[in-house]
Structures are given as C-alpha cells and as structure tokens.
PDB file of N, CA, C and O in Angstrom:
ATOM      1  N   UNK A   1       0.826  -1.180   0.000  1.00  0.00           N
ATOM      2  CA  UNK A   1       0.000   0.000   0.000  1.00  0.00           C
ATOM      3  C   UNK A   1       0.876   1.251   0.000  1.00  0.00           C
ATOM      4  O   UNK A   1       0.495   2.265  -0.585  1.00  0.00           O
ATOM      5  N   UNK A   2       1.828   1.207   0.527  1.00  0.00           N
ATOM      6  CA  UNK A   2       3.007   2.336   0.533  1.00  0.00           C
ATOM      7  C   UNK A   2       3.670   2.335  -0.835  1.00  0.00           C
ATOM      8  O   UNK A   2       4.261   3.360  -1.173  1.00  0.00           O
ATOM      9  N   UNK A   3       3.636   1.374  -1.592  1.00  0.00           N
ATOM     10  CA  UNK A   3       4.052   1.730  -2.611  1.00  0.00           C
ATOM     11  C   UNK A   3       3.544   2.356  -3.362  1.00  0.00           C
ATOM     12  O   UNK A   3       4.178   3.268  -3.894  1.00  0.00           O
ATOM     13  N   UNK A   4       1.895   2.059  -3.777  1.00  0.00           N
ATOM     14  CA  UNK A   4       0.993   2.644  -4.429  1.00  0.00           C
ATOM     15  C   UNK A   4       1.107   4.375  -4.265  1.00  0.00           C
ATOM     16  O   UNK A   4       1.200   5.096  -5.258  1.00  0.00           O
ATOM     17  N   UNK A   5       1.084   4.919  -2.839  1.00  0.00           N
ATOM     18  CA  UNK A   5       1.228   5.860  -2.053  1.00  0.00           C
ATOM     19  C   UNK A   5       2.234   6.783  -3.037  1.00  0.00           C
ATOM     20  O   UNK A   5       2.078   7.858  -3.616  1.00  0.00           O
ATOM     21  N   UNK A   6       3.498   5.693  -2.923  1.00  0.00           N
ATOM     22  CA  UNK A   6       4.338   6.859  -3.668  1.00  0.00           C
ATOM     23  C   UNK A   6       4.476   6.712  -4.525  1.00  0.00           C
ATOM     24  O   UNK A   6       5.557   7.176  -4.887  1.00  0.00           O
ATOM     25  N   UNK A   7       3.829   6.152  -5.421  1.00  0.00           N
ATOM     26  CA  UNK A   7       4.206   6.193  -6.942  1.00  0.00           C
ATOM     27  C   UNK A   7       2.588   7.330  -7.008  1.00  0.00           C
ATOM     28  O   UNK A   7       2.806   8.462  -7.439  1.00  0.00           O
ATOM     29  N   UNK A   8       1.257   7.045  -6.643  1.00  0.00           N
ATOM     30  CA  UNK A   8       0.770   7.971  -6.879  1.00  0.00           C
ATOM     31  C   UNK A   8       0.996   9.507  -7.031  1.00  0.00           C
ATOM     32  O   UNK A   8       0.680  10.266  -7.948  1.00  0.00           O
ATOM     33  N   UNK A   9       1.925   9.830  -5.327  1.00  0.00           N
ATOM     34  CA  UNK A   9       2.987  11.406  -5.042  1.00  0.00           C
ATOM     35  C   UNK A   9       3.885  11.600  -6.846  1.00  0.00           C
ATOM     36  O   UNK A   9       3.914  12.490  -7.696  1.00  0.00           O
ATOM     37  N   UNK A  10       4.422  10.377  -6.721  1.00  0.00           N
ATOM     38  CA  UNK A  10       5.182  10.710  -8.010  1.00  0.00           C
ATOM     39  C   UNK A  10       4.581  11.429  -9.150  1.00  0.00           C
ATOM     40  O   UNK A  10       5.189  12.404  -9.591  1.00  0.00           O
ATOM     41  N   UNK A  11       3.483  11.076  -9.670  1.00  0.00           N
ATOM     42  CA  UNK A  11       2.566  11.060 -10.739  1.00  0.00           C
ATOM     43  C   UNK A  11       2.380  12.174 -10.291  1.00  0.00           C
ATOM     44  O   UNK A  11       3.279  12.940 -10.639  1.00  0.00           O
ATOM     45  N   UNK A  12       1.289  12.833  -9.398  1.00  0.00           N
ATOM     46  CA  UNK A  12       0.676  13.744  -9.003  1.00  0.00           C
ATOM     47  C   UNK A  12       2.362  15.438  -9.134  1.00  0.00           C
ATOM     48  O   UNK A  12       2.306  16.653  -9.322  1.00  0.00           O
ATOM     49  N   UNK A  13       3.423  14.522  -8.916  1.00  0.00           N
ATOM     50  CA  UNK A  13       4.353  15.274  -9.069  1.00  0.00           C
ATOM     51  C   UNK A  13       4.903  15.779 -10.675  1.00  0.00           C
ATOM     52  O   UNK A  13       4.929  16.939 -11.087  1.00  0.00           O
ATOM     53  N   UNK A  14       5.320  14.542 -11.413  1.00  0.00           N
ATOM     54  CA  UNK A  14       5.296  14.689 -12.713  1.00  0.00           C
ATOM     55  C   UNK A  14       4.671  15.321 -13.505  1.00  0.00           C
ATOM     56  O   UNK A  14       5.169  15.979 -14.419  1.00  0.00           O
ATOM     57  N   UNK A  15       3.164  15.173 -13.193  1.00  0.00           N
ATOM     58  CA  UNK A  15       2.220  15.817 -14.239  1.00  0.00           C
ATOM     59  C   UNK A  15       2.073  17.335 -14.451  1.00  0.00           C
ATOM     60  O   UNK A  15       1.348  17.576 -15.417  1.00  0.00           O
ATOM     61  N   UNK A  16       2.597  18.536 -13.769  1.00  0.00           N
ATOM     62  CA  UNK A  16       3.144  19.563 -14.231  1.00  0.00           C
ATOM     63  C   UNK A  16       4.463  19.991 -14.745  1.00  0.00           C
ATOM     64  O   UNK A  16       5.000  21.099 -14.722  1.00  0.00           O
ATOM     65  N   UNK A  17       4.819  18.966 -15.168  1.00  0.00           N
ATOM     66  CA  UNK A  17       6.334  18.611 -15.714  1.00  0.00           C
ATOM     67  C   UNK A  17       6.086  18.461 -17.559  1.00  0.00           C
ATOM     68  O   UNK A  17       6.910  18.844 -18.389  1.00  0.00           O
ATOM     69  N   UNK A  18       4.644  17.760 -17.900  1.00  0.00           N
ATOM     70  CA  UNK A  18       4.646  16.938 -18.912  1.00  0.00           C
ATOM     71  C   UNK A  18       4.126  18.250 -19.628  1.00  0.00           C
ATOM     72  O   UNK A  18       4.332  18.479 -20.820  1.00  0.00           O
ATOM     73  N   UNK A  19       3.233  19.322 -18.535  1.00  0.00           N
ATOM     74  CA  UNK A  19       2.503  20.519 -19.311  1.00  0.00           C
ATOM     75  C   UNK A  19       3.357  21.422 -19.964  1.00  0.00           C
ATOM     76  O   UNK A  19       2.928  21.994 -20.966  1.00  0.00           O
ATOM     77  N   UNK A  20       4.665  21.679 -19.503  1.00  0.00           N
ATOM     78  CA  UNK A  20       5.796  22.130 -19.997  1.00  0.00           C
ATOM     79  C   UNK A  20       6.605  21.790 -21.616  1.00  0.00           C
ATOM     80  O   UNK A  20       7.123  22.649 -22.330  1.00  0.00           O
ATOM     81  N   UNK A  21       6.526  20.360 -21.897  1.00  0.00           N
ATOM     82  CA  UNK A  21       6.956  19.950 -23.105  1.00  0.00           C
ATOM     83  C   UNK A  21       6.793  20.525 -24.419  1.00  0.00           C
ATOM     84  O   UNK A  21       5.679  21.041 -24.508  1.00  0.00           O
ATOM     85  N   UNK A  22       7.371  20.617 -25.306  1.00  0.00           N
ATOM     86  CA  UNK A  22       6.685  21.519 -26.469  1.00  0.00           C
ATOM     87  C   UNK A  22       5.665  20.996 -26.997  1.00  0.00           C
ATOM     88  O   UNK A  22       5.030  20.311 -26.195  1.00  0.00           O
ATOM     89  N   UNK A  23       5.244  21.037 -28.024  1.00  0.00           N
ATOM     90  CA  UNK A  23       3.852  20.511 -28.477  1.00  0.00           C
ATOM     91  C   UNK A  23       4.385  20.016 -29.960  1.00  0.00           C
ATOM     92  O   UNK A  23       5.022  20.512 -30.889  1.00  0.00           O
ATOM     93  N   UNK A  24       3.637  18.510 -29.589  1.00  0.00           N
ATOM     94  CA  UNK A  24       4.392  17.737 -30.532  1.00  0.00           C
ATOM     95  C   UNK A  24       2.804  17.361 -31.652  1.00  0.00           C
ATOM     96  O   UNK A  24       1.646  16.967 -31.514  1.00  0.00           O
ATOM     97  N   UNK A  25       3.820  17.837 -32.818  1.00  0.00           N
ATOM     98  CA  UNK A  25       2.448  18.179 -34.376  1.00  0.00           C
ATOM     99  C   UNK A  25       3.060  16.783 -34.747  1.00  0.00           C
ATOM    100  O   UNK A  25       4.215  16.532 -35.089  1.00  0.00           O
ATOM    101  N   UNK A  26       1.633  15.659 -34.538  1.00  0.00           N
ATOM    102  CA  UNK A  26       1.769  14.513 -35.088  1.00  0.00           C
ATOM    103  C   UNK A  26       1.509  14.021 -36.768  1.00  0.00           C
ATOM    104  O   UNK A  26       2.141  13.143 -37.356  1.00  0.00           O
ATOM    105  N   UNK A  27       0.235  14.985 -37.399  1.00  0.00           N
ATOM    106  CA  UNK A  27      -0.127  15.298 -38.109  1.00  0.00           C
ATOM    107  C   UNK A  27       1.124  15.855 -39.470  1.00  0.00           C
ATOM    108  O   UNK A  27       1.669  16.888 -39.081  1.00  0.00           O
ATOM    109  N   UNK A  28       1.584  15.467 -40.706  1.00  0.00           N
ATOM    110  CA  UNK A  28       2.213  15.957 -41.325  1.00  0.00           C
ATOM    111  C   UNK A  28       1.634  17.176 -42.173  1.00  0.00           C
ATOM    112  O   UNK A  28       0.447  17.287 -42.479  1.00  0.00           O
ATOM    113  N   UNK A  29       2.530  17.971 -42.471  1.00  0.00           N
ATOM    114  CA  UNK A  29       2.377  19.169 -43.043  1.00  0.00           C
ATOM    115  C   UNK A  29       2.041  18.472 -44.418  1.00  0.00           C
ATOM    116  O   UNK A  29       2.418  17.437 -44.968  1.00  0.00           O
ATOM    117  N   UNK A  30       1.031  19.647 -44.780  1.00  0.00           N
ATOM    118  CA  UNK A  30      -0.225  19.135 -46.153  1.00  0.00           C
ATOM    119  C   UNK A  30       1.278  19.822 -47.504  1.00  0.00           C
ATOM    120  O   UNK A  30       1.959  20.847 -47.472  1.00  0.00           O
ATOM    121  N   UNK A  31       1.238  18.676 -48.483  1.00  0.00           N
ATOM    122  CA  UNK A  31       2.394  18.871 -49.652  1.00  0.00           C
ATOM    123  C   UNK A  31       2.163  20.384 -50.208  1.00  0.00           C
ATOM    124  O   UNK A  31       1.139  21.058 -50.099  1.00  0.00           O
ATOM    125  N   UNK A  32       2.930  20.604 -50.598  1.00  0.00           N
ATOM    126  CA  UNK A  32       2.686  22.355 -51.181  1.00  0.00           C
ATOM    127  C   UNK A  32       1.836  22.513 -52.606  1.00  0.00           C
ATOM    128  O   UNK A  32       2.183  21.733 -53.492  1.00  0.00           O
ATOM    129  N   UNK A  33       1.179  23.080 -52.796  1.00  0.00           N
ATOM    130  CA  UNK A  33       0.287  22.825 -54.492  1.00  0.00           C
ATOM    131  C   UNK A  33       1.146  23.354 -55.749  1.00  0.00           C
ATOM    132  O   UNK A  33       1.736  24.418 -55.937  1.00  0.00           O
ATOM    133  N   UNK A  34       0.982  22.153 -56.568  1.00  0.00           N
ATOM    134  CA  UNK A  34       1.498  22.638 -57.841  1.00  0.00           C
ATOM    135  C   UNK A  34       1.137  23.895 -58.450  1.00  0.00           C
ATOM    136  O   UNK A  34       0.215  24.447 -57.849  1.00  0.00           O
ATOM    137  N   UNK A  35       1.640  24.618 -59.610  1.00  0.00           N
ATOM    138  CA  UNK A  35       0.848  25.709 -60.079  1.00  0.00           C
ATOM    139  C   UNK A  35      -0.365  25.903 -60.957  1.00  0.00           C
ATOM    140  O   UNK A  35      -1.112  26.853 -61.190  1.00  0.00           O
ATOM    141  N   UNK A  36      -0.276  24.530 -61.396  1.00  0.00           N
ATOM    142  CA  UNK A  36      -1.900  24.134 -62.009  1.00  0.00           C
ATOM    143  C   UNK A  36      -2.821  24.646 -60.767  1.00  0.00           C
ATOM    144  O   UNK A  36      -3.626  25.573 -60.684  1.00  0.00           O
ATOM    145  N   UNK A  37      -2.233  23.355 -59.540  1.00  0.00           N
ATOM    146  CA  UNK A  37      -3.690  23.061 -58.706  1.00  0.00           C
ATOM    147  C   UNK A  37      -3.610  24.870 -58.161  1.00  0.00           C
ATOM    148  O   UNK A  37      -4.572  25.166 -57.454  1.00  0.00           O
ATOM    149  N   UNK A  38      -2.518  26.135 -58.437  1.00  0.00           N
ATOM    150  CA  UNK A  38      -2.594  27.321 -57.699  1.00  0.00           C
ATOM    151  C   UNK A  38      -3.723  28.003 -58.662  1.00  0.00           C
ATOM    152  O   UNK A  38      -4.501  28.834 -58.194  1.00  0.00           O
ATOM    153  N   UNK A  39      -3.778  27.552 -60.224  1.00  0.00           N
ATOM    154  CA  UNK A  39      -3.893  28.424 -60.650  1.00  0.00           C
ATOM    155  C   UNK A  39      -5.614  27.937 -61.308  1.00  0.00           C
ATOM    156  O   UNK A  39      -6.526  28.681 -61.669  1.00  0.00           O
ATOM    157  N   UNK A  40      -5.569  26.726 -61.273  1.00  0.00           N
ATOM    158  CA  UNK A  40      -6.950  26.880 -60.800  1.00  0.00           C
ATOM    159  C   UNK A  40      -7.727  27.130 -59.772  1.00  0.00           C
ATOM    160  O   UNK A  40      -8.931  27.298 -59.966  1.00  0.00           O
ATOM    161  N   UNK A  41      -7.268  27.190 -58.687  1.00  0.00           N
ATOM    162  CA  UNK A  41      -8.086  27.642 -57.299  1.00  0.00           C
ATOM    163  C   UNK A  41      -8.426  29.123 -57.383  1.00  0.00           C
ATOM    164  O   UNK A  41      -9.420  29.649 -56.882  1.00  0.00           O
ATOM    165  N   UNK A  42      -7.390  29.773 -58.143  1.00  0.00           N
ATOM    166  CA  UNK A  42      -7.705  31.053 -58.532  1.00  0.00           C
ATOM    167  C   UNK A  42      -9.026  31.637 -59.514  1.00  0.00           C
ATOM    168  O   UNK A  42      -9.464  32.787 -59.489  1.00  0.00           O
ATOM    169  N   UNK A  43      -9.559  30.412 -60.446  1.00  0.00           N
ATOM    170  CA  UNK A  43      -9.975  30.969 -61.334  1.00  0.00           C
ATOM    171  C   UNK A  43     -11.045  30.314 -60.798  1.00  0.00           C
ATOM    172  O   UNK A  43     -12.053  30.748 -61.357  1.00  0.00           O
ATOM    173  N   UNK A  44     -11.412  29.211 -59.727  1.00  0.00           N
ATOM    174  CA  UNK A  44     -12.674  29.211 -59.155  1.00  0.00           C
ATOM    175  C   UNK A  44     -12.673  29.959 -58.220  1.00  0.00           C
ATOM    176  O   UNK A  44     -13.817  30.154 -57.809  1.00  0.00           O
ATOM    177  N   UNK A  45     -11.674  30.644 -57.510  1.00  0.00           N
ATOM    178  CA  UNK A  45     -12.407  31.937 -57.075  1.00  0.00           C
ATOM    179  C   UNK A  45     -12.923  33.335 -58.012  1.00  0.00           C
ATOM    180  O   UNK A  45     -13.850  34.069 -57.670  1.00  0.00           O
ATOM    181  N   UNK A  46     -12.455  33.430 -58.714  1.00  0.00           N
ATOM    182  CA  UNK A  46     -13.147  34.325 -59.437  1.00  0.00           C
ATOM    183  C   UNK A  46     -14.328  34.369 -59.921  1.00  0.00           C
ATOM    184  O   UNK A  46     -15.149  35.286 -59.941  1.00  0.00           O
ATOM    185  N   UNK A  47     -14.388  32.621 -60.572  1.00  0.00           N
ATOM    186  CA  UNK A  47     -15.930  32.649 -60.702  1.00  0.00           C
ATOM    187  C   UNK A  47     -16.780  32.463 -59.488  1.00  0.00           C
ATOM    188  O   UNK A  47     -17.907  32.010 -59.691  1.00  0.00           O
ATOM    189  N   UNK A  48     -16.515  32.669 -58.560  1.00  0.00           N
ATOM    190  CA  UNK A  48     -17.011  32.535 -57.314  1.00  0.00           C
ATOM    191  C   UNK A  48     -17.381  34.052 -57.220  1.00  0.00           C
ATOM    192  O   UNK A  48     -18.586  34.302 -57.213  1.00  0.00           O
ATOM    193  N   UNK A  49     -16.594  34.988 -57.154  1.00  0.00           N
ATOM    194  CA  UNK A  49     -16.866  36.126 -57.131  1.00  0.00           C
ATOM    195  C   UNK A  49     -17.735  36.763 -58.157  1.00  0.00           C
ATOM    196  O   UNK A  49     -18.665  37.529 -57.903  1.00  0.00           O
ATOM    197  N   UNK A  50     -17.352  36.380 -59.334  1.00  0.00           N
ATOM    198  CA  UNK A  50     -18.371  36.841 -60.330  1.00  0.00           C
ATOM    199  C   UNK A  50     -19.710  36.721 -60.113  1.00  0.00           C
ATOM    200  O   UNK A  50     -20.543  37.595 -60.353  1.00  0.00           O
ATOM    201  N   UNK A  51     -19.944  35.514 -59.608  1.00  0.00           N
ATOM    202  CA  UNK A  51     -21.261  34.771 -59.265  1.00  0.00           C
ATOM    203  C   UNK A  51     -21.889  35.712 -58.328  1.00  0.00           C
ATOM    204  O   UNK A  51     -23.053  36.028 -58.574  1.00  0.00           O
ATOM    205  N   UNK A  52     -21.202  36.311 -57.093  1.00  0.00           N
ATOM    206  CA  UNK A  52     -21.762  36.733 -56.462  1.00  0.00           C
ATOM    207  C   UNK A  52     -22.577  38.386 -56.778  1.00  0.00           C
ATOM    208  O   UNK A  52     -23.652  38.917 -56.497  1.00  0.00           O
ATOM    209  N   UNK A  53     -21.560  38.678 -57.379  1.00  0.00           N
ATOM    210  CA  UNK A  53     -22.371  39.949 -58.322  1.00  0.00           C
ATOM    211  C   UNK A  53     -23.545  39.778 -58.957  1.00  0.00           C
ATOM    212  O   UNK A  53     -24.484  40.530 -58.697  1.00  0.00           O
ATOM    213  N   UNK A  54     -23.644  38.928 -59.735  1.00  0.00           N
ATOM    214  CA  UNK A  54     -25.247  38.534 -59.927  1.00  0.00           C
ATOM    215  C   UNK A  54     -26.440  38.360 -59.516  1.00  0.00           C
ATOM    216  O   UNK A  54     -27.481  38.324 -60.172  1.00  0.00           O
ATOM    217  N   UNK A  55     -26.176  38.188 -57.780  1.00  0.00           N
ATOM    218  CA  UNK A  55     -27.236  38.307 -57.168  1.00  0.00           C
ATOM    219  C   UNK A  55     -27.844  39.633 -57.363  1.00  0.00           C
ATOM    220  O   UNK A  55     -27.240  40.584 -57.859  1.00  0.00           O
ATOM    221  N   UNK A  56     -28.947  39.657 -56.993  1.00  0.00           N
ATOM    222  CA  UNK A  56     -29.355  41.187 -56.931  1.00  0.00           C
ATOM    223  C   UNK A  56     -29.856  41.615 -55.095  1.00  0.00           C
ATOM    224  O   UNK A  56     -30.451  40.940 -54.256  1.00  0.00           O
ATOM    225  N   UNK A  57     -29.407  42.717 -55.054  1.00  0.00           N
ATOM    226  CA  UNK A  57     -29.677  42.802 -53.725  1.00  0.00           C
ATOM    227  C   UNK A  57     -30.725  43.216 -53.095  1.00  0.00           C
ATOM    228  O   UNK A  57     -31.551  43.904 -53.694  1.00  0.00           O
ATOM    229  N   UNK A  58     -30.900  42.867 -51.724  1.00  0.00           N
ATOM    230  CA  UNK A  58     -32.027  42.595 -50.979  1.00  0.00           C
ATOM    231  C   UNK A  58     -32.481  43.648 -50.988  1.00  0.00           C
ATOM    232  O   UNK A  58     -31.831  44.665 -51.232  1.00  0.00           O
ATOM    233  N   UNK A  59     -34.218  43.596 -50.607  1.00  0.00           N
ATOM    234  CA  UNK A  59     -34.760  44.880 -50.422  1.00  0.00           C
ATOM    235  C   UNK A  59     -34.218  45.409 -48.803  1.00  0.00           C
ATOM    236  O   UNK A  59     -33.863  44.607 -47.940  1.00  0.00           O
ATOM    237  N   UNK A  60     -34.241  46.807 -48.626  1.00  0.00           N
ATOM    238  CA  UNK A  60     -33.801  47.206 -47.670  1.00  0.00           C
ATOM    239  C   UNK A  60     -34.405  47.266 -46.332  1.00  0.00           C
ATOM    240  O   UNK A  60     -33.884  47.191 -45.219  1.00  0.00           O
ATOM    241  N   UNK A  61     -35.982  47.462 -46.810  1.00  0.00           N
ATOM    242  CA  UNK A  61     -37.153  46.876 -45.671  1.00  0.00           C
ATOM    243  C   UNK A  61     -36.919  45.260 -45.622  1.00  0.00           C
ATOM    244  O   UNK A  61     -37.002  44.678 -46.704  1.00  0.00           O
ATOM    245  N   UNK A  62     -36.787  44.902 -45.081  1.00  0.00           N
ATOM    246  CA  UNK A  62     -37.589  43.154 -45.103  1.00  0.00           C
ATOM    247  C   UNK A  62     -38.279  43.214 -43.681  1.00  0.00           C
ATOM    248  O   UNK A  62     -37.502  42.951 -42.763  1.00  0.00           O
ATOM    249  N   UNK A  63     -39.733  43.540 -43.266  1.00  0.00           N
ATOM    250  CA  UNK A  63     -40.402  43.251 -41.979  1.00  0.00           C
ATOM    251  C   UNK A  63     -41.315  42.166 -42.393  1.00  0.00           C
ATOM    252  O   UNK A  63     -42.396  42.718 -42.604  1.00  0.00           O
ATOM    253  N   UNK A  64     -41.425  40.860 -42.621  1.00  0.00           N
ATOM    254  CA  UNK A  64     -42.428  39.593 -42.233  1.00  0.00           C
ATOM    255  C   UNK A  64     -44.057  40.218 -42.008  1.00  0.00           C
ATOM    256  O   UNK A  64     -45.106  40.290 -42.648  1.00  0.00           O
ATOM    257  N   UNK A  65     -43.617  40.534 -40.913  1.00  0.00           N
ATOM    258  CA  UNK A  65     -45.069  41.117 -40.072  1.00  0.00           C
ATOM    259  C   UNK A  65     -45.413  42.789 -40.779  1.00  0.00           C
ATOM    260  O   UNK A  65     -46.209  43.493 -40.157  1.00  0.00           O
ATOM    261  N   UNK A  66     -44.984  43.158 -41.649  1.00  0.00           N
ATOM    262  CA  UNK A  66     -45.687  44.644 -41.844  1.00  0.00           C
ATOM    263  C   UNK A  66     -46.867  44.023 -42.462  1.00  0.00           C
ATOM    264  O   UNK A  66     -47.510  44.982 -42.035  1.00  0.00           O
ATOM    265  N   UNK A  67     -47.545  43.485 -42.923  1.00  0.00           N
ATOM    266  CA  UNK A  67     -48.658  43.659 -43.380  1.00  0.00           C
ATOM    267  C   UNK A  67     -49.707  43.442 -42.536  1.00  0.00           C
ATOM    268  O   UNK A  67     -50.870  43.836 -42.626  1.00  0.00           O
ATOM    269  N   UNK A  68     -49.121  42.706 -41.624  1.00  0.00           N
ATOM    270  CA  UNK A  68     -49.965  42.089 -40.285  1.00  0.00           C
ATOM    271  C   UNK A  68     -50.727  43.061 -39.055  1.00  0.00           C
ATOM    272  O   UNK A  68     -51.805  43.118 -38.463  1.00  0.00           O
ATOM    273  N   UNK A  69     -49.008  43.990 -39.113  1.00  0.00           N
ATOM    274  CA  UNK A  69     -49.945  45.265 -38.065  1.00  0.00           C
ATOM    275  C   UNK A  69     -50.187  46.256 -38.967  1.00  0.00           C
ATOM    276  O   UNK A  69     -49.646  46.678 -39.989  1.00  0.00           O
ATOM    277  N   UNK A  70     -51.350  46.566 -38.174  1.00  0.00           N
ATOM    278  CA  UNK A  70     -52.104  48.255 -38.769  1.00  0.00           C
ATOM    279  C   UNK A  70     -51.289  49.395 -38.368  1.00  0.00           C
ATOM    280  O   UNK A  70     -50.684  49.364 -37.296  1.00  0.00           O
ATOM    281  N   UNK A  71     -51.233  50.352 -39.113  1.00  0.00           N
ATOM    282  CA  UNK A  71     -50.417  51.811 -38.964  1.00  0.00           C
ATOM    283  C   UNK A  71     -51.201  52.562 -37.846  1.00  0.00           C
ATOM    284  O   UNK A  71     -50.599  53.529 -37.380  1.00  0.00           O
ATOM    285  N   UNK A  72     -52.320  52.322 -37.379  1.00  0.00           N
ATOM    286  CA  UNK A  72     -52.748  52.743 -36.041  1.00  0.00           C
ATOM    287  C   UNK A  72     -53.335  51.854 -35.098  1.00  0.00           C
ATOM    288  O   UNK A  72     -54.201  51.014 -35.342  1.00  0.00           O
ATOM    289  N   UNK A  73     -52.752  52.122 -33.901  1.00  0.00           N
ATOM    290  CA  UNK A  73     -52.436  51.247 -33.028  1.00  0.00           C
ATOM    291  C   UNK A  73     -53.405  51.566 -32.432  1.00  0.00           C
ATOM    292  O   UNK A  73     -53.585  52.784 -32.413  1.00  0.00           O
ATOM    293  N   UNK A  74     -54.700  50.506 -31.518  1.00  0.00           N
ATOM    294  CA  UNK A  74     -55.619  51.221 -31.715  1.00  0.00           C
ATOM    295  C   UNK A  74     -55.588  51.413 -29.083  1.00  0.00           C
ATOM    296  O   UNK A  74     -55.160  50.596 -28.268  1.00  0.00           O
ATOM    297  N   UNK A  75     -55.942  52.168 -28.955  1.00  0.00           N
ATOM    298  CA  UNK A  75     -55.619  52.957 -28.190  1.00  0.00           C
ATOM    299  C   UNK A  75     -56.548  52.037 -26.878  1.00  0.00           C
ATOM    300  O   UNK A  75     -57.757  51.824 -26.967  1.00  0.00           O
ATOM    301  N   UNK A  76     -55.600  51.536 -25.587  1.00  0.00           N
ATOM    302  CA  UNK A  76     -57.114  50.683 -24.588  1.00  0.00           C
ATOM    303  C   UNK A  76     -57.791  51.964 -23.981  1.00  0.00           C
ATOM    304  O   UNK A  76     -57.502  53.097 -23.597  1.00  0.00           O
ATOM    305  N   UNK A  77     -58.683  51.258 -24.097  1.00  0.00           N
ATOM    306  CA  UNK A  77     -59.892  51.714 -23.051  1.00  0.00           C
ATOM    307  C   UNK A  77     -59.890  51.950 -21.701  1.00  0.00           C
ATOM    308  O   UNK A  77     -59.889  51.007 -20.911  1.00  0.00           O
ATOM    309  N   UNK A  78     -59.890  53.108 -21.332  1.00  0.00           N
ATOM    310  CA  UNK A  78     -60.149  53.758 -20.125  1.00  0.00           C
ATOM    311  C   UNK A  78     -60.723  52.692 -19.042  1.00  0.00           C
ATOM    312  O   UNK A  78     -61.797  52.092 -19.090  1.00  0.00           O
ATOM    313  N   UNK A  79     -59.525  52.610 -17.874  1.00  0.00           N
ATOM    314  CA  UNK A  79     -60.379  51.706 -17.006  1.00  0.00           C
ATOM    315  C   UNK A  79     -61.361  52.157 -16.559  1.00  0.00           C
ATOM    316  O   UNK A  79     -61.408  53.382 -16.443  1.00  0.00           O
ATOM    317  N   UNK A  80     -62.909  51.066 -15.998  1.00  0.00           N
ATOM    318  CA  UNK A  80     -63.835  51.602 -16.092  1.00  0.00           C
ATOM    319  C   UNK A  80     -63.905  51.191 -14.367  1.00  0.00           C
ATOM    320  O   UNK A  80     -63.440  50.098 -14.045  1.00  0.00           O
ATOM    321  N   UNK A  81     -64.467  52.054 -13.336  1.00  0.00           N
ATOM    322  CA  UNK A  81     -64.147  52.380 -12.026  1.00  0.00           C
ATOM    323  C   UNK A  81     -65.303  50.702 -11.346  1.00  0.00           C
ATOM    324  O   UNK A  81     -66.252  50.276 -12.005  1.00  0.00           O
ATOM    325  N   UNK A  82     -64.994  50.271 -10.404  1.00  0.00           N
ATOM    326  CA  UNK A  82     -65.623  49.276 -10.235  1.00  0.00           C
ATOM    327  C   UNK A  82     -66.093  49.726  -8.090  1.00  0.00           C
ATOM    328  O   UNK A  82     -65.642  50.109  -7.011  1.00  0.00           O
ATOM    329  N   UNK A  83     -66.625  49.518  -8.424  1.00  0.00           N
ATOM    330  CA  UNK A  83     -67.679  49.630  -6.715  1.00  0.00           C
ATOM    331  C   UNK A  83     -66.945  48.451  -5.869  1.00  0.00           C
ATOM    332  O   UNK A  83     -65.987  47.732  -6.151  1.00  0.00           O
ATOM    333  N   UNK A  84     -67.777  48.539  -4.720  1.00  0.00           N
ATOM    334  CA  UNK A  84     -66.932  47.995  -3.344  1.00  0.00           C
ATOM    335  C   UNK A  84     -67.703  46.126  -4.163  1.00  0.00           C
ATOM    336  O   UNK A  84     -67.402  44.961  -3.906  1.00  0.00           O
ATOM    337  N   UNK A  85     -68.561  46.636  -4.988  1.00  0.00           N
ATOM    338  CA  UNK A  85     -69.108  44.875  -4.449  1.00  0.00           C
ATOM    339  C   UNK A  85     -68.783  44.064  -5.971  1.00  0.00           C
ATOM    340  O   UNK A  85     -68.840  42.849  -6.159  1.00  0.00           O
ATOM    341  N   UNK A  86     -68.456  45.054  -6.901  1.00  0.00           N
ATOM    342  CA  UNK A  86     -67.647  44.609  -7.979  1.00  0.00           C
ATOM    343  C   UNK A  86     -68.293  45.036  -9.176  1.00  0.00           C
ATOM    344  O   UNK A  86     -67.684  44.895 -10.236  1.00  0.00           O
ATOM    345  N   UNK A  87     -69.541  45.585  -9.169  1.00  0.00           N
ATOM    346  CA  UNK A  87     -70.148  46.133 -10.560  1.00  0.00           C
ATOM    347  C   UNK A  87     -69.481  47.227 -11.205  1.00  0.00           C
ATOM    348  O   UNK A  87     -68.386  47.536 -10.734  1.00  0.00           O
ATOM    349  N   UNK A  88     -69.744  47.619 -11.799  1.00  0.00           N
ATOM    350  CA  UNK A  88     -68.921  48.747 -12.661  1.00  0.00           C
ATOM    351  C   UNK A  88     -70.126  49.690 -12.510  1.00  0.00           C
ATOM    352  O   UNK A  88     -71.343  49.506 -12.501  1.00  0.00           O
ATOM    353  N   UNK A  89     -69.429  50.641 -12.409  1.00  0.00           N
ATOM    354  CA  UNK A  89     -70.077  52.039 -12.086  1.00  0.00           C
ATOM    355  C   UNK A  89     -70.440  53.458 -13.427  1.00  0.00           C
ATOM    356  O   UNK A  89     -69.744  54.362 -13.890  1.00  0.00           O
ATOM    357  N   UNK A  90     -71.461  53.137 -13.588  1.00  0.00           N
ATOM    358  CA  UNK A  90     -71.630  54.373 -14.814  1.00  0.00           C
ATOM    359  C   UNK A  90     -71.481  55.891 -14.341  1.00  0.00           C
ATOM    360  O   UNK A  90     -71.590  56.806 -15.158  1.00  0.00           O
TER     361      UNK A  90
END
C-alpha cells in the first residue's frame, strides 16, 4: 500500500512537468500545391466572385409582419371604475 502511495505522489508530481513539453504536431504538413492546382483555385475563385455579383440585392425593408400590423395602433380603453361589491359604475 506504501508503494501505491508513492508512486501515486510521483505522478501527481510529474504531471506539471509533462505541461511544460513543447507541443508535438503529429499530423504531417499538407504537400505544397502545384501551379496548375494554384492556378486553378484562382480561377474558381473568381468565378465565385463573379457569381456573387449577380445576385441582386435585398430589399432594404424586409419586416415579415408589416402587413400584419395596422399603422394605427388602436388605443385601450379607459379603465372603467368598479364599486366595493364589484359592478362597474356608470
């Protein structure tokens, strides 16, 4: 049980040791592109861009709901005074 003990201390010791290490890129670096594959990536971006000019642009209102509400809002009603026993009072 004492051994466990200190090999746990150990560990618990080490492990801000391991946070220190440099950072190891396991992953290889992607090959560099030929000038074909450069020089077509170029010319689908362009038509990428071109494309986007073609859209035509949005209207500047867009409200969903304008047709829904009315341009006058229509105004509540005056609370109407109510008596001790709960009727409403003319």
């Amino acid at each position: 049980m004492r051994v466990f003990r200190i090999a746990a201390v150990f560990a618990l010791l080490a492990a801000p040791a391991y946070a220190q290490l440099p950072p190891i890129n396991l992953i290889q670096e992607a090959p560099s592109k030929t000038p074909d594959q450069i020089e077509q990536e170029a010319a689908q971006q362009k038509a990428y861009k071109e494309s986007l000019r073609k859209i035509p642009d949005a209207k500047s209102t867009s409200d969903p709901w304008g047709n829904v509400r009315s341009a006058d809002v229509p105004k509540t009603p005056a609370p109407t005074k109510r008596t001790k026993t709960g009727s409403t009072a003319n």
